[in-house]
C-alpha positions as CSV (number, residue, x, y, z in Angstrom):
1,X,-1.9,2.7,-70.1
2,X,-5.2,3.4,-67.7
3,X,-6.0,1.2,-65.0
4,X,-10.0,1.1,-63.7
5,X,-9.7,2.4,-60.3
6,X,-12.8,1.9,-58.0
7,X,-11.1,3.1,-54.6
8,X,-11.3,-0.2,-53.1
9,X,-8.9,-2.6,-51.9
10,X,-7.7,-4.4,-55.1
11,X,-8.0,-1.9,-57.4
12,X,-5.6,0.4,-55.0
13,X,-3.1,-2.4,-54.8
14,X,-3.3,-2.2,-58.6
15,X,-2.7,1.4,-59.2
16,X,0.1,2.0,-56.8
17,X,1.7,-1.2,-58.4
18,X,1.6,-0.1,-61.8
19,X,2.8,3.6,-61.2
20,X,5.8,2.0,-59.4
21,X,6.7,0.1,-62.4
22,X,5.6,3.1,-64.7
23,X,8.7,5.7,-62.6
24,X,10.6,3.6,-63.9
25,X,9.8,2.9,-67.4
26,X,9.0,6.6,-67.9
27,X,5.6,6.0,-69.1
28,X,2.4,7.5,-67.9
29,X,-0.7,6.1,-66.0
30,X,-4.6,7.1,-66.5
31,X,-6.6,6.4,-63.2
32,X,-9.9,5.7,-64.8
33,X,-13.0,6.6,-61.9
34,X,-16.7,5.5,-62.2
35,X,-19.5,7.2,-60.2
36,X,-22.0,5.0,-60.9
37,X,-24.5,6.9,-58.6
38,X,-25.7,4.0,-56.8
39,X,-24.3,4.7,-53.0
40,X,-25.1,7.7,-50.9
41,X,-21.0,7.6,-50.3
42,X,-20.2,7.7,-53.6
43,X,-19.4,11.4,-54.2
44,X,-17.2,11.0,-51.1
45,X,-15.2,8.1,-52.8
46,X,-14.5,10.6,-55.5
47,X,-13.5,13.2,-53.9
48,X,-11.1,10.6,-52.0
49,X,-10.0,9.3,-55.2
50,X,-9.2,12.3,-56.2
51,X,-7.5,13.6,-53.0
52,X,-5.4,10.3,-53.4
53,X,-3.8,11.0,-56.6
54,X,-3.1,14.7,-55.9
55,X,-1.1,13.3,-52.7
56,X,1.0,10.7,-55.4
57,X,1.6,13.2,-58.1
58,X,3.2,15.4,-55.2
59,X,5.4,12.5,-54.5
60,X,6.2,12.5,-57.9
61,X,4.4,8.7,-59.4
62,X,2.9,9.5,-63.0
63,X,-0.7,9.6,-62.3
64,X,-3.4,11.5,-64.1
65,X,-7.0,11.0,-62.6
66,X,-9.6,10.9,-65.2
67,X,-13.8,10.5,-63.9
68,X,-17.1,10.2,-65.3
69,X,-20.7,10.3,-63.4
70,X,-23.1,7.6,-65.6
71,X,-26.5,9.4,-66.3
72,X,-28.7,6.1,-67.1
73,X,-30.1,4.2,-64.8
74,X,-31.3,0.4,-64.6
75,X,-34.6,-0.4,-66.1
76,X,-37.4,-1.6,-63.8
77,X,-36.6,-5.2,-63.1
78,X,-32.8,-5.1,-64.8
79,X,-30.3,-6.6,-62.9
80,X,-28.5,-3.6,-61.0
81,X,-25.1,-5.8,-61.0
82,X,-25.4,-6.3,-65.0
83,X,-26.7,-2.9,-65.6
84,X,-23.3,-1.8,-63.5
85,X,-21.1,-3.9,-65.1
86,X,-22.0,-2.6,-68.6
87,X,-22.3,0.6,-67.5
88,X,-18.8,0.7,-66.3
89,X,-17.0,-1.2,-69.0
90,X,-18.2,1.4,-71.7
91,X,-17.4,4.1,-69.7
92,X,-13.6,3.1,-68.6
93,X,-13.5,2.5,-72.5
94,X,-14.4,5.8,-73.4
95,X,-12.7,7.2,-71.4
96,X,-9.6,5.2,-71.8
97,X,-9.9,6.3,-75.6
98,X,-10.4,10.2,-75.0
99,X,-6.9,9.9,-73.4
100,X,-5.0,7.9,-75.6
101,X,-4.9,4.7,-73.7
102,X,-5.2,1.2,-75.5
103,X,-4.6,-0.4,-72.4
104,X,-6.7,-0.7,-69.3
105,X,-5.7,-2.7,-66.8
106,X,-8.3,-4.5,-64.3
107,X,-7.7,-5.9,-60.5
108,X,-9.4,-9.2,-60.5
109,X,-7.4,-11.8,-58.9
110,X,-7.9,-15.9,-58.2
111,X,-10.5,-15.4,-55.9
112,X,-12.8,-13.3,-58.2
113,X,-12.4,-16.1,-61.2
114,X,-13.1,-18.9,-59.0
115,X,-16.2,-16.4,-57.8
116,X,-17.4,-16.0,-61.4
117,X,-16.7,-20.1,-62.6
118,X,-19.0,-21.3,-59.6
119,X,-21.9,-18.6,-60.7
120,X,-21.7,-19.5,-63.8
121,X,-22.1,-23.4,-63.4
122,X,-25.0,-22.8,-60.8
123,X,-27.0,-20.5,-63.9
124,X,-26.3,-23.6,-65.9
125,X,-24.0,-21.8,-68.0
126,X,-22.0,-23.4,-71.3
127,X,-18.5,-23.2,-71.7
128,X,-18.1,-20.0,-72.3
129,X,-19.8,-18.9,-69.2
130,X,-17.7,-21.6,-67.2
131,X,-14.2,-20.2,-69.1
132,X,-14.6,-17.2,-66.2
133,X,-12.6,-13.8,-67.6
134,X,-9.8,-14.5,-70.1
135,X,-6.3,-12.7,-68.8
136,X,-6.4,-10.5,-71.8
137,X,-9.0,-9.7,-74.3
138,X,-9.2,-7.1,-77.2
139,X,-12.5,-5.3,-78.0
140,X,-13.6,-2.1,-79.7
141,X,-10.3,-0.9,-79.9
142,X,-9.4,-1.5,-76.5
143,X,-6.9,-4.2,-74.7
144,X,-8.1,-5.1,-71.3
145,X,-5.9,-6.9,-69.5
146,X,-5.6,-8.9,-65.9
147,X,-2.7,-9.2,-64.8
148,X,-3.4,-10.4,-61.3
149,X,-5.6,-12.9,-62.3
150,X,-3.7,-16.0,-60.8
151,X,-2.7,-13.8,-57.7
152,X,-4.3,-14.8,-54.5
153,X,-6.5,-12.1,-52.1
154,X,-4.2,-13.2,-49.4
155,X,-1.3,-11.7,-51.8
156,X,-3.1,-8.4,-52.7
157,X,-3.8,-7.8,-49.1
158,X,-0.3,-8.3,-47.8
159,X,0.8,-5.6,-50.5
160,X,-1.9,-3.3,-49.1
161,X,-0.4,-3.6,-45.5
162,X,3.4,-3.7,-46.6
163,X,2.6,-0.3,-48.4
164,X,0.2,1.3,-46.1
165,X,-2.7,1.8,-49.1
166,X,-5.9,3.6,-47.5
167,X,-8.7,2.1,-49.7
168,X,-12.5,2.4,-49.4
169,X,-14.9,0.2,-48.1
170,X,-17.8,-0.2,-50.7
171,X,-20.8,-0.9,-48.0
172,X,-22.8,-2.9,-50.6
173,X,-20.2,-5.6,-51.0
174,X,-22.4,-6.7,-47.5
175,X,-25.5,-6.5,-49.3
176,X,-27.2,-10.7,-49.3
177,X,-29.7,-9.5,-52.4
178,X,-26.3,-9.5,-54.9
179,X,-25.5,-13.1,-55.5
180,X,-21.9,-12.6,-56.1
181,X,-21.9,-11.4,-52.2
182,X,-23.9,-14.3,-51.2
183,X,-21.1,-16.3,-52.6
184,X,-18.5,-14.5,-51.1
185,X,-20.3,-14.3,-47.5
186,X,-21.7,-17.6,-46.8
187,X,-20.8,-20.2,-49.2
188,X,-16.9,-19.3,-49.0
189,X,-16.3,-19.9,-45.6
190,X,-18.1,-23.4,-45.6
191,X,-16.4,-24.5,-49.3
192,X,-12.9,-23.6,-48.2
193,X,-13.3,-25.2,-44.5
194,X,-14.1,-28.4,-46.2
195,X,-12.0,-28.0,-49.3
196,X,-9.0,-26.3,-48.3
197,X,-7.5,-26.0,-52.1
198,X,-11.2,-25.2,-53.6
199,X,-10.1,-21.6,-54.7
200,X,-7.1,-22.9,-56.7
201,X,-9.3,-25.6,-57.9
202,X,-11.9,-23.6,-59.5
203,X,-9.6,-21.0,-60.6
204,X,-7.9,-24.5,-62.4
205,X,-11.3,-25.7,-63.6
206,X,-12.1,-22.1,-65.3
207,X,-8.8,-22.2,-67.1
208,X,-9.2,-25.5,-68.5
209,X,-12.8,-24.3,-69.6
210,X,-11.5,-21.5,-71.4
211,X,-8.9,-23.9,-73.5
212,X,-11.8,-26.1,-74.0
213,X,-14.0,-23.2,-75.3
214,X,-10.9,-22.1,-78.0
215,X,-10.7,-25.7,-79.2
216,X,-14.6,-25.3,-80.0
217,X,-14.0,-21.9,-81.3
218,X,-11.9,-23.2,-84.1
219,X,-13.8,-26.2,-84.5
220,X,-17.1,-24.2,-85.5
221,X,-14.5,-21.9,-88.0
222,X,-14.1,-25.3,-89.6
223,X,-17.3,-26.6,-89.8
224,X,-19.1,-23.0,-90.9
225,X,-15.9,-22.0,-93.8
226,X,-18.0,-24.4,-96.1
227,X,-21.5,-24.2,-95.4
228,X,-21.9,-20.1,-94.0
229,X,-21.1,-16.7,-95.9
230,X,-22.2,-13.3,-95.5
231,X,-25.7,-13.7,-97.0
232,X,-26.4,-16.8,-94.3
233,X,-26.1,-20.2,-92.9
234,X,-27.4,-23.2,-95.7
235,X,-29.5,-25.1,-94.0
236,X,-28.7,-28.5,-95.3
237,X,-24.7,-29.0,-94.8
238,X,-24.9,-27.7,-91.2
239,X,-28.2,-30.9,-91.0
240,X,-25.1,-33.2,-92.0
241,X,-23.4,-32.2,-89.0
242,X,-23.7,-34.6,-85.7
243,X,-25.7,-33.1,-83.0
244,X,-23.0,-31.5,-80.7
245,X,-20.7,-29.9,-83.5
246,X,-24.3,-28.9,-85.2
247,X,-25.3,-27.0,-81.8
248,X,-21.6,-25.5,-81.8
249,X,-21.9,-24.0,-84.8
250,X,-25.1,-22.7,-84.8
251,X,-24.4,-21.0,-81.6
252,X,-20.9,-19.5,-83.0
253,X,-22.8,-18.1,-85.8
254,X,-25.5,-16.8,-84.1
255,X,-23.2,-15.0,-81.9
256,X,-21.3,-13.9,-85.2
257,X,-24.4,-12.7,-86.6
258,X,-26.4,-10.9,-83.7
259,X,-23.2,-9.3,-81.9
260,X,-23.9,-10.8,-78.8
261,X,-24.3,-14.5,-77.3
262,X,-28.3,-16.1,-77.2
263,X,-30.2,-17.1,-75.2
264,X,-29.8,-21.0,-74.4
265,X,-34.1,-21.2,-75.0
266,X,-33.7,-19.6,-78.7
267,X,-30.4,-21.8,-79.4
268,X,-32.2,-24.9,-78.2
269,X,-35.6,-24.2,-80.2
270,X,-33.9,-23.5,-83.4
271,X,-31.9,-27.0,-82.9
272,X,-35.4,-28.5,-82.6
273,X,-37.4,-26.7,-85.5
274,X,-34.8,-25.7,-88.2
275,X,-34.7,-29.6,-89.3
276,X,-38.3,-29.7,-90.3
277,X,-39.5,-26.1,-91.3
278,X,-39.4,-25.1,-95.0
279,X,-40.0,-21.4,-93.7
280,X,-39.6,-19.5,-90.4
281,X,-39.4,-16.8,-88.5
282,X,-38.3,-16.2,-84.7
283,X,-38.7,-12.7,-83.9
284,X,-35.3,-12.3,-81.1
285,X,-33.2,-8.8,-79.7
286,X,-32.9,-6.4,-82.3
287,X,-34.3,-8.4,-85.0
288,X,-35.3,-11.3,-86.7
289,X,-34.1,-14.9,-87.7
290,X,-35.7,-15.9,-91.0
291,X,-35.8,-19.1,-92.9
292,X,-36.5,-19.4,-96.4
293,X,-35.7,-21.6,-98.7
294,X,-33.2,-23.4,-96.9
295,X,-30.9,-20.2,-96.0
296,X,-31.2,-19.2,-92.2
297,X,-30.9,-15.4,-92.4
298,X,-30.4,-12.9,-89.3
299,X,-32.4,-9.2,-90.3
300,X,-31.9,-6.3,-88.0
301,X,-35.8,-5.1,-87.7
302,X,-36.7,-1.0,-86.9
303,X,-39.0,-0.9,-84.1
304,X,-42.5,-0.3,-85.7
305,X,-43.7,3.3,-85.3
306,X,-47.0,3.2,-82.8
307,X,-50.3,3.6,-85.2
308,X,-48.0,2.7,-88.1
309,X,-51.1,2.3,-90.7
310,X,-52.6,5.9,-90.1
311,X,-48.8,7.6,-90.7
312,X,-48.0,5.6,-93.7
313,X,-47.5,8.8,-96.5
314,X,-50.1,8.0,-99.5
315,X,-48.6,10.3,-102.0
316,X,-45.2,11.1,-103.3
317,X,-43.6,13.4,-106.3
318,X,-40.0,11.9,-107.5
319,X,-39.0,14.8,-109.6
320,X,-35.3,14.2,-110.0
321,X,-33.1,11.2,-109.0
322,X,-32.5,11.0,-105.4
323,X,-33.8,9.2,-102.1
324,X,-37.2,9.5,-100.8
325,X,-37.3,8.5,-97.1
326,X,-40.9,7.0,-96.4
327,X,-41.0,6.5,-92.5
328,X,-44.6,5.0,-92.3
329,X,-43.9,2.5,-94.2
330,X,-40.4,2.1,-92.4
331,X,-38.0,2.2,-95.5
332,X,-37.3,4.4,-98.3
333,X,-37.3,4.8,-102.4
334,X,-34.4,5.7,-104.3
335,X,-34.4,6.7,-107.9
336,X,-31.7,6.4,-110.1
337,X,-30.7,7.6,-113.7
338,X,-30.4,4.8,-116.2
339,X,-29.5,4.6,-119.7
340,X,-31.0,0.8,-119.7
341,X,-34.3,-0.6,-118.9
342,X,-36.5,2.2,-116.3
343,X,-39.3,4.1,-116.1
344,X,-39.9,7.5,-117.3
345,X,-39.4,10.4,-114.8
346,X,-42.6,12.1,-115.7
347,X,-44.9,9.6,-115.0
348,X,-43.3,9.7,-111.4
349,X,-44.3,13.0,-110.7
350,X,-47.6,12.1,-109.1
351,X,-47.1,8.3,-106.9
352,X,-49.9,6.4,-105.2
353,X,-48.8,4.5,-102.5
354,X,-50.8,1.5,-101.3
355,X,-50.9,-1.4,-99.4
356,X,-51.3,-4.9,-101.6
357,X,-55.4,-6.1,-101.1
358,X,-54.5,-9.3,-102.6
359,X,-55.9,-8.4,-106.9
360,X,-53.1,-6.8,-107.8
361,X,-51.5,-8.1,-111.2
362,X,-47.8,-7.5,-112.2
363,X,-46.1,-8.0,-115.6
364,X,-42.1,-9.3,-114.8
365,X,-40.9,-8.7,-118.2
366,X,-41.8,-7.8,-122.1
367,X,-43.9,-10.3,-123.6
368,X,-44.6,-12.1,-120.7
369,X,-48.7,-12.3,-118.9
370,X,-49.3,-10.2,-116.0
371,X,-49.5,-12.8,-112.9
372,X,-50.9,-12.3,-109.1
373,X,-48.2,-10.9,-106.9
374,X,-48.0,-14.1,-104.8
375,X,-47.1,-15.9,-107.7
376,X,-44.6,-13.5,-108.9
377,X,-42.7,-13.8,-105.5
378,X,-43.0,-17.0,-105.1
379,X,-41.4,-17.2,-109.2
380,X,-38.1,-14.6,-108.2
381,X,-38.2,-16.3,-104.5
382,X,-38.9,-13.3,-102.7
383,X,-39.2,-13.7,-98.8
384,X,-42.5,-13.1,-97.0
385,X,-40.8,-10.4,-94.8
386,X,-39.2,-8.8,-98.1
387,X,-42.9,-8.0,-99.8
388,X,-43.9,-5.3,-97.1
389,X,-43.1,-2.1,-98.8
390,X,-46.0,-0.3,-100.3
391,X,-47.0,-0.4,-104.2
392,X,-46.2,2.3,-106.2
393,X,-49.3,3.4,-108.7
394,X,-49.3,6.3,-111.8
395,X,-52.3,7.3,-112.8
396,X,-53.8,3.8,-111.4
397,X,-51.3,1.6,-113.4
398,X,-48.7,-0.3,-111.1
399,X,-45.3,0.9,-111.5
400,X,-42.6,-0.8,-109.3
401,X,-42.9,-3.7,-106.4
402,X,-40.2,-4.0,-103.7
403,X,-38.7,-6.8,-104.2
404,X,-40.1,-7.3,-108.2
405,X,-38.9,-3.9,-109.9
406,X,-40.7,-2.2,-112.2
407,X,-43.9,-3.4,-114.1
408,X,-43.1,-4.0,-117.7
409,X,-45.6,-2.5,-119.0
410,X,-44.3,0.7,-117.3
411,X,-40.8,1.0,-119.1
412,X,-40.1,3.6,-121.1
413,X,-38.5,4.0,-124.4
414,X,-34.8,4.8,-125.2
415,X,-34.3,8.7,-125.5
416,X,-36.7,9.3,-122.6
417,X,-35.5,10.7,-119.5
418,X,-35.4,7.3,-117.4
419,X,-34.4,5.8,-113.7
420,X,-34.4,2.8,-112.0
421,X,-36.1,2.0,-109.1
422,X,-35.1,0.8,-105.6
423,X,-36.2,-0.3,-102.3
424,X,-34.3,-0.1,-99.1
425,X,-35.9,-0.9,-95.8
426,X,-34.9,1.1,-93.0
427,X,-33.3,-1.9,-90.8
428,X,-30.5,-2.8,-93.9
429,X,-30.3,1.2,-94.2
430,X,-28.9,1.3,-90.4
431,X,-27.5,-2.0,-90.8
């Protein structure tokens, strides 16, 4: 197993705890380092981490120390605590992973849960923000695990002084501008004069959240088995819900859906307007809701290439089957061989590409009148945000229509060298 070492205090206690226990069991322990680059002193707590676990392997514990330097930086007006904390979870997991560790072992104890339960309720956080850090929790591969999490400071500093542990002083933990040390520095003192049990209390409160947040875990699994699948959520059955198991749901599905929770704004707005729109979009990170026709879809979308109109290719050859990336007009052609219905290969040779100008008149099938476009989505219920690709023309006749197929008046006979047409747009290609 690893266990994320900072050099301080708790995460010291932690190490030397665990290679105690690991002499004995045989087994062997990763000392996972971050250098975030953000203190002046931080090389110097490297080189002291390092120094540290030199001195215990010559004593004979099982310790291997493993480091890493991050080489990103917080954006302009990012939070430097989130950008940390992210920063620092994917790098303990890689390097936890390069190892052979599954396990990683963190040092947050009572204190630090009932820190992150009051935080939470002052951002006006739900219950999963109020449920604090769970004791153990799987993700991408990885285990990460708490094991002091209903320990008290008071009991992680005794250990430190019973076994002597030189730790390091992080100099920002003084630093007013992070909230989490505004907390810790002024509101502490004053919460646990008055309220001497406040830190079991809201330890307590943050456990009883997270049971809460399980029970509505399951709930939404019940209510979205009938009514959600992998092309979306239906609209309708999730209306027939009552308000609070409506918002549950949607949330546990957005968060399904868009890896990651959403904002409380978008959540709210969507519970407002998804009961009266017919169709919809709300543009959100990395992509796009989209209702239509009473299916609430989530599309990843490509950013949009800068002057996107004056790159968009014009011509193209399709000489053989294949793939035919078309960047400019962010997705790409593939051309298949067919023994059924398809086009002929040599009229493909020489493609138009163009933008629709609103005339354009395409025949769906033998026998059948040409129609508008508009019409002819509206007919197959194609999407507004599935009719962006470019028309293909041959020798001024339309050929194929994302999201239509290929003009009938464009198919070929049987015996002629044919393929099929498709359209994929570059956001389901990365998807």
């Amino acid at each position: 197993m690893a266990v994320a070492w900072s050099g301080g205090r708790d995460s010291t206690a932690l190490l030397h705890a665990t290679l105690i226990e690991a002499l004995a069991l045989g087994a062997k322990v990763f000392a996972l380092h971050v250098h975030h680059g953000l203190s002046p002193n931080a090389d110097a707590w490297l080189a002291a981490c390092e120094a540290q676990c030199a001195r215990w392997v010559r004593r004979g514990l099982p310790v291997t120390f493993v480091s890493t330097r991050l080489v990103t930086a917080p954006a302009p007006g990012e939070s430097v605590e989130a950008w940390a904390r992210q920063e620092r979870y994917r790098a303990l997991r890689s390097m936890a992973l390069a190892n052979g560790a599954s396990v990683v072992l963190l040092a947050h104890h009572r204190r630090d849960q009932a820190d992150t339960f009051l935080l939470q309720a002052l951002r006006g956080a739900g219950m999963a923000g109020l449920a604090g850090m769970p004791a153990s929790v799987e993700r991408e591969g990885i285990t990460w695990q708490r094991p002091w999490l209903a320990k008290s400071r008071e009991d992680i500093e005794a250990y430190v002084r019973r076994h002597r542990l030189k730790h390091i002083d992080d100099e920002s933990n003084g630093d007013r501008r992070f909230a989490r040390n505004r907390l810790r520095l002024d509101v502490w003192p004053a919460l646990t004069g008055a309220f001497d049990q406040a830190e079991t209390s809201l330890a307590t409160a943050a456990g009883w959240a997270h049971e809460a947040r399980s029970a509505l875990d399951e709930l939404a699994a019940l209510d979205l088995s009938p009514i959600a699948n992998e092309r979306g959520l239906q609209v309708a059955p999730w209306l027939a819900l009552s308000n609070p198991r409506r918002s549950n749901a949607l949330r546990a599905w957005l968060l399904a859906h868009m890896g990651r929770p959403v904002a409380a704004s978008l959540a709210e707005r969507l519970l407002q307007e998804l009961p009266a729109a017919r169709g919809a979009r709300w543009p959100t990170a990395g992509g796009e809701l989209r209702l239509y026709r009473g299916l609430l879809t989530f599309e990843a979308v490509a950013p949009t290439p800068a002057n996107t109109a004056a790159t968009r290719e014009t011509l193209l050859s399709v000489t053989r089957a294949g793939r035919y990336d078309l960047p400019g007009w962010a997705g790409r052609l593939h051309a298949e061989r067919t023994s059924g219905e398809g086009v002929p290969l040599a009229w493909l040779a020489r493609l138009e590409l163009r933008p629709r100008v609103g005339a354009e008149r395409f025949q769906s099938g033998l026998g059948r009148p040409p129609r508008s476009l508009k019409k002819q989505f509206q007919s197959a219920g194609v999407p507004e945000w599935e009719r962006a690709g470019p028309l293909f023309y041959s020798g001024g006749q339309l050929v194929f229509v994302p999201g239509l197929g290929i003009d009938a008046r464009m198919l070929g006979l049987p015996g002629q060298p044919l393929v099929r047409l498709r359209w994929e747009p570059l956001a389901a290609a990365a998807a």
